[in-house]
C-alpha positions in Angstrom: 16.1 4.8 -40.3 14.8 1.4 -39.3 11.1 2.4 -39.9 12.8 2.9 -43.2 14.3 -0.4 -43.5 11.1 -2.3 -42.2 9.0 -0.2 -44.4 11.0 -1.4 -47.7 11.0 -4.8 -46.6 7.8 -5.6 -46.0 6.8 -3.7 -49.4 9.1 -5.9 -51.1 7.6 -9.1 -49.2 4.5 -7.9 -50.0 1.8 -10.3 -52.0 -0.6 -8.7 -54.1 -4.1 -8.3 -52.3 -6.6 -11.3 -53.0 -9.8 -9.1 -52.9 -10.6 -6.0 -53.3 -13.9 -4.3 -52.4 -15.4 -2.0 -55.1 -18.6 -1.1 -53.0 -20.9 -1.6 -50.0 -24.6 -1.7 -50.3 -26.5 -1.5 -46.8 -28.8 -3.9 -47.1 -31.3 -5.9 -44.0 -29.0 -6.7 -41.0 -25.7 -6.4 -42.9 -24.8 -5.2 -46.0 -24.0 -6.7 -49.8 -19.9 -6.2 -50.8 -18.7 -6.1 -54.2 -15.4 -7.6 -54.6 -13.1 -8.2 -57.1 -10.8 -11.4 -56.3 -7.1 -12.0 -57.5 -5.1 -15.2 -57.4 -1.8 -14.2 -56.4 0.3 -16.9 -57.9 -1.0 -15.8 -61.7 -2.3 -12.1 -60.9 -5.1 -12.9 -62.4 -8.6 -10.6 -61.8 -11.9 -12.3 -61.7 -15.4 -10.9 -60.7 -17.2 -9.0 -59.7 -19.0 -11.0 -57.3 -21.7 -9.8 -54.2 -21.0 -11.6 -51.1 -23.2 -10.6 -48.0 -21.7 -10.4 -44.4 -23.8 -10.0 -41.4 -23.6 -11.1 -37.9 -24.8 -14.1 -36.2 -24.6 -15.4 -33.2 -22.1 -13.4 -31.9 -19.4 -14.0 -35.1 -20.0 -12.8 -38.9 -21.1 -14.7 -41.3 -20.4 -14.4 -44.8 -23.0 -16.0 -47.6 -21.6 -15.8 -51.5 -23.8 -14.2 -53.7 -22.1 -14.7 -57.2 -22.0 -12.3 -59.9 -25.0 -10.4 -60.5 -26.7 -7.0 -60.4 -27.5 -5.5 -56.9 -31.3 -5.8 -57.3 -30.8 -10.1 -58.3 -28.1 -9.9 -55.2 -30.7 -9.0 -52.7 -33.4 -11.6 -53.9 -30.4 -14.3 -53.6 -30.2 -13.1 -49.8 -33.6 -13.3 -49.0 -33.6 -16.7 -50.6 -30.9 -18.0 -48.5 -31.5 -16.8 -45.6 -35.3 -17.9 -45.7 -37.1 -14.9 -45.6 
């Protein structure tokens, strides 16, 4: 009964996620993520965009890609990062 209670309370508290990942595309040391992202005062859906998260250093790094096919998404990364 108080899992219960909890349960519904948190649901109702709930804010609608910000991002939601559509797909992950191994790619070099990490890999490319295709999210979706939601403001969560309007509700509003924008994207998709690539982003690319690796690790560096000990802590992951995230690089924004933008909005673009997967093959323009993995040129972008090799652009950043210098290779």
């Amino acid at each position: 009964m108080v899992k219960e209670m909890v349960d519904r309370t948190l649901s109702e508290n709930a804010e609608p996620m910000q991002s939601t990942v559509e797909e992950y595309v191994p790619y070099r040391d990490g890999h490319l993520q295709l999210e979706y992202r939601t403001n969560p005062k309007t509700g509003t859906r924008r994207g998709p965009y690539y982003y690319f998260r690796y690790h560096e250093g000990g802590k992951q790094r995230t690089l924004y890609i933008g909005s673009v096919d997967v093959e323009e998404a993995k040129r972008r990364v090799d652009q950043k990062r210098g290779n």
